[in-house]
C-alpha positions in Angstrom: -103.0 156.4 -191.8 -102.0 156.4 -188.2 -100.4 159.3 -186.9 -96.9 159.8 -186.0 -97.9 161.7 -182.9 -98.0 159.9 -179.9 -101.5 159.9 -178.9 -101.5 158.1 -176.0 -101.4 158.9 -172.5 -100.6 156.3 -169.4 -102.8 157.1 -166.4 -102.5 153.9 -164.7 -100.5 150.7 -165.0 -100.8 147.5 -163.0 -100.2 143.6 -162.6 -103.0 141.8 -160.5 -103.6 137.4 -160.8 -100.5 137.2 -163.9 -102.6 139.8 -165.6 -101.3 143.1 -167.0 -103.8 146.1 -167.3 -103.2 149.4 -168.7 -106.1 152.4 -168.9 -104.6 154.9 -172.1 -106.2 157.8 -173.2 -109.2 156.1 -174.8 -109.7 152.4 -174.4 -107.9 150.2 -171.3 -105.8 147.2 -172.4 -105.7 143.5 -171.0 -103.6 141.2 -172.2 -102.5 137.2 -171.4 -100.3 135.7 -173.0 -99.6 131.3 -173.1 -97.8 128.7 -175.1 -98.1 125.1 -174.3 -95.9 122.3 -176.4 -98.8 120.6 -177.5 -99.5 116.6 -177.6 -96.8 115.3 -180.3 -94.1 118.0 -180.1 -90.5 117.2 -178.5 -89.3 120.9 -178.2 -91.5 124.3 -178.1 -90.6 126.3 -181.2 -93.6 128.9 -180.5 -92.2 132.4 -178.6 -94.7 135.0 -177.6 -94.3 138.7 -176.3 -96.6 141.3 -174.7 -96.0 144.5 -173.0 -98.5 147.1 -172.0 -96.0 149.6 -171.7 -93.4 151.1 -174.3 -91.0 150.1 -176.6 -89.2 153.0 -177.8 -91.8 155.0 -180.1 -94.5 152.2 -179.6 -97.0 152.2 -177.4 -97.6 148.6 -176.8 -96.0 145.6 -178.4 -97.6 142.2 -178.7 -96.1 139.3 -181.2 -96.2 135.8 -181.7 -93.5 133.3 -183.6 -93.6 129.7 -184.8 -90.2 128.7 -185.4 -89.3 125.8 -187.7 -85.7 123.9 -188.4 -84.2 120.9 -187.2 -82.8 120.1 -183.6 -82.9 122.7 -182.1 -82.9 125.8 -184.8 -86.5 126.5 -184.8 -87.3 127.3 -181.0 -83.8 129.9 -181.4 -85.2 131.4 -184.8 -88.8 132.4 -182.7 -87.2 133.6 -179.6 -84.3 135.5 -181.0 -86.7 137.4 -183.9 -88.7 138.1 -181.3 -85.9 139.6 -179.1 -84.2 141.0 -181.6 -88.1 142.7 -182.8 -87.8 144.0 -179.8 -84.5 145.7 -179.2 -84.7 147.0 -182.6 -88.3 148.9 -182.0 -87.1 149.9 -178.5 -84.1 151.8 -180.4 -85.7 153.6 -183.1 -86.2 156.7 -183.8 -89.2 156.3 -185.8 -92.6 157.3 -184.9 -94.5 156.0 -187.1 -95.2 152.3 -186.1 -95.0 150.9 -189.6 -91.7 152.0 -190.6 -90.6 151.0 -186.8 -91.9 147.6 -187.4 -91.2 146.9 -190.5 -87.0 148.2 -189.8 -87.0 145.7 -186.7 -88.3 142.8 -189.3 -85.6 143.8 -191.8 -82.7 143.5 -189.0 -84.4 140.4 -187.3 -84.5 139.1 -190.6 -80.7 140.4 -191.3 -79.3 138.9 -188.4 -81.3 135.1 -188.0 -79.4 134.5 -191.5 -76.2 135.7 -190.4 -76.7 133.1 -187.5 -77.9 130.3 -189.7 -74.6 131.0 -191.6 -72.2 130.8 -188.4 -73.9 127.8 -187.2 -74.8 124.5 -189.7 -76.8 123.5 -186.9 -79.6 126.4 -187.4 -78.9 126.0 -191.3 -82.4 126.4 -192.8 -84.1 128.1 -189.4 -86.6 130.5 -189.8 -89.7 131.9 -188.0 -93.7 133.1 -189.0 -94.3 136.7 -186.9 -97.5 138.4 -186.1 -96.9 141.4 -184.0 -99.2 143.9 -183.5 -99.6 147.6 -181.8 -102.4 149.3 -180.9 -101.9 153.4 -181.0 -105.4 155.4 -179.7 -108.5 153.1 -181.4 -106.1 152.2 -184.4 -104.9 148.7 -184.4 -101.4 148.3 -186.7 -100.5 144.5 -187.3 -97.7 143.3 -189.3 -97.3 139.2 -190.5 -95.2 137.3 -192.2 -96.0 133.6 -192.3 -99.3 131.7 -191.1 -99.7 132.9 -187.5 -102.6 134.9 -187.2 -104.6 137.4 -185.6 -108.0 138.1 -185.3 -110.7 140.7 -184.7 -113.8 139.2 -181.9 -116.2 141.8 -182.1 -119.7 141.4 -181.3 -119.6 137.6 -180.9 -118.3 137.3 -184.7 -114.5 136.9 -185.8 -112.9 137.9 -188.5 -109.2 137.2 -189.7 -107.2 140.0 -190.0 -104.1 138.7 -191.3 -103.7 136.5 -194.5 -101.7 133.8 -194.4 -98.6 133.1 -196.6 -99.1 129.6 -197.4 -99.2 126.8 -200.2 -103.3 125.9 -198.9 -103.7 129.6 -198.9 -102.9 130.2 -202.4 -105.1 127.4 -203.4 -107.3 128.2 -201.5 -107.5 132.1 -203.2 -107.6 130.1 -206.8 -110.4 128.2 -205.8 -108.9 124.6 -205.6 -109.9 124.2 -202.2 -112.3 125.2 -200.0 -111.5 126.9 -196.1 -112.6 123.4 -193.9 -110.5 121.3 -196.9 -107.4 124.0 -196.2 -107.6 123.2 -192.7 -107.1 119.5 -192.5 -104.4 119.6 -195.9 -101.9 117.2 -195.7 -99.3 121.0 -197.2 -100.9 123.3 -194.6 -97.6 123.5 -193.1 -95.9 124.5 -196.0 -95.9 128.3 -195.9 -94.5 131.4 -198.8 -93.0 133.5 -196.6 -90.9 133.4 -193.3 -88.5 135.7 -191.5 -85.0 134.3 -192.2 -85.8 132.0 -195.1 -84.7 135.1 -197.5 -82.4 137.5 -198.5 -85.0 140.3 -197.8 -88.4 139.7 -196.1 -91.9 141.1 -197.4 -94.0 142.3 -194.3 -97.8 142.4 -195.2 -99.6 145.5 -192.7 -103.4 145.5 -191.7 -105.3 148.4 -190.1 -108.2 147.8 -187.5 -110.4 150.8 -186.3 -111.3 149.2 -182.8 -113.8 149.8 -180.5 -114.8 149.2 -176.9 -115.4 145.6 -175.8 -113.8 143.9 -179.3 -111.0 141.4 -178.3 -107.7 141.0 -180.5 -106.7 137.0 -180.5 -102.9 136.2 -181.7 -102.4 132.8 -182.2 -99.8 130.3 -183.7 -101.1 127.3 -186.6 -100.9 125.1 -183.5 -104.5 126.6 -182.3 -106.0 127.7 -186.1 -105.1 123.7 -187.2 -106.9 122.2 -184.4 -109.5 124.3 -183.8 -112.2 126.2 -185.8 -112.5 129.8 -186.5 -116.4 129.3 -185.0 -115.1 127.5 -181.6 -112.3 130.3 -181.4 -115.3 132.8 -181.5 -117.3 130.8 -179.3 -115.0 130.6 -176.2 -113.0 134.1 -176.9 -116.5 135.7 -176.5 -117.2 133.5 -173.3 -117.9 135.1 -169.9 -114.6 134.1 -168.7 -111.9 136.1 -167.7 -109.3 136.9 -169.8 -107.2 134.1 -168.6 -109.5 131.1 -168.6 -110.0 132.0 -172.0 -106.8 131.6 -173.3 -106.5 128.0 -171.1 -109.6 126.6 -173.0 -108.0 128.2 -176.4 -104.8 125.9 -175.3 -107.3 123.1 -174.0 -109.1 122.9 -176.8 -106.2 122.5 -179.3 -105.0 119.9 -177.1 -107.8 118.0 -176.9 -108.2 118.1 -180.3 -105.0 116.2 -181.3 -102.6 118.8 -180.1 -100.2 118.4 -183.1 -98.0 121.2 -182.9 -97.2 123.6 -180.4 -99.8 125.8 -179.8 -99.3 129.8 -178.7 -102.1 132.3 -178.2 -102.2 136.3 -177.2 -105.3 137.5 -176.2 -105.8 141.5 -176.0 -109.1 142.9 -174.6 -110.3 146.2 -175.3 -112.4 147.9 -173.2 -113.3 152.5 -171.9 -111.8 153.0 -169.0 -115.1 153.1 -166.8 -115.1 148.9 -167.5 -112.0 148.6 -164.6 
């Protein structure tokens, strides 16, 4: 369980080529963020968030959001969740980032319905959300939907998250098999979304990390065109931290590019790698 003691110490913060680097007490922090519309898509519905620095009790905050909903409703649910995420966690009083988290959910959740119900024309919005913290070595993520995020570590990646989805569940039954999942004509077709309920159920992971592993957060826009093993391939690359995230986007896009496509890339590293 992570402790409700901050137990992390700033020593250094900069911005250098669109790149934010932070050294805390233990590890240093590099993060890039990108969302690109995709090949088919009118609007981008995917919203992402990254800060190296606090919010409120937290020490770091990184999320990604897929809306959905017609016209316009699905690129508002991502972006005001995420704000609202935001505000929320940057208010508490909490210290343990769980119970900060999963409050900010709750009211995002709370408040996206209230605005679905003011407006027809968001009727039926709603929004996946993988956010994640990173407190000491201890990695907290919290999802709801089927954006991911993923552990690189040693040229191997593993999914942390489990997605909420129709494929998912037949998957876990053994209808279908993982590469079968992937190309399903009801992958889209997820269980759980913030804003599609009365209340929302927030699944939590922990992740002990270490130097040198690299956190990938990515919308079904990257997972549905590209394959876990090609996502391993170029996050463990030799390329900086932004080029990787380009070919992530590249990639996708070459692939089809059916959906919008949103990736966060965090990279772990002691403080003697700046």
């Amino acid at each position: 369980m992570i402790s409700t003691e901050p137990a992390v110490s700033f020593a250094e913060n900069w911005l250098k080529n669109n790149t934010r680097y932070v050294i805390i007490m233990v590890c240093m922090l590099k993060t890039y963020s990108l969302t690109d519309i995709g090949r088919k898509r009118k609007l981008n519905q995917d919203y992402v968030y990254t800060s190296l620095e606090r919010v409120g009790n937290l020490s770091n905050l990184f999320i990604v959001a897929d809306g959905m909903g017609g016209h316009r409703a699905g690129d508002y649910a991502s972006r005001y969740t995420v704000e609202t995420v935001v505000e929320e966690a940057g208010s508490s009083f909490e210290r343990n980032p769980e119970i900060i988290l999963t409050d900010a959910i709750d009211a995002a959740n709370r408040k996206l319905r209230m605005r679905a119900a003011e407006d027809e024309q968001l009727f039926g919005m709603g929004t996946t959300f993988v956010g994640s913290t990173i407190l000491g070595k201890k990695l907290k993520v919290a999802n709801v939907g089927d954006s991911r995020a993923y552990l690189i570590r040693a040229r191997q990646i593993t999914q942390i998250t489990r997605d909420h989805s129709l494929v998912e569940e037949m998957v876990r039954m053994g209808g279908i098999d993982r590469e079968t999942a992937r190309l399903h004509v009801d992958k889209n077709i997820i269980t759980r979304a913030v804003g599609a309920t009365e209340t929302v159920d927030v699944d939590f992971f922990d992740v002990d990390l270490l130097p040198g592993d690299q956190i990938l957060m990515c919308s079904d826009g990257l997972t549905n065109m590209v394959t876990d093993e090609d996502i391993c391939s170029i996050v463990s690359s030799e390329d900086d931290i932004g080029r990787k995230a380009r070919r992530l986007i590249d990639t996708a896009n070459a692939n089809g590019g059916r959906d919008n496509i949103a990736v966060v890339l965090v990279e772990v590293s002691s403080p003697e790698g700046k």
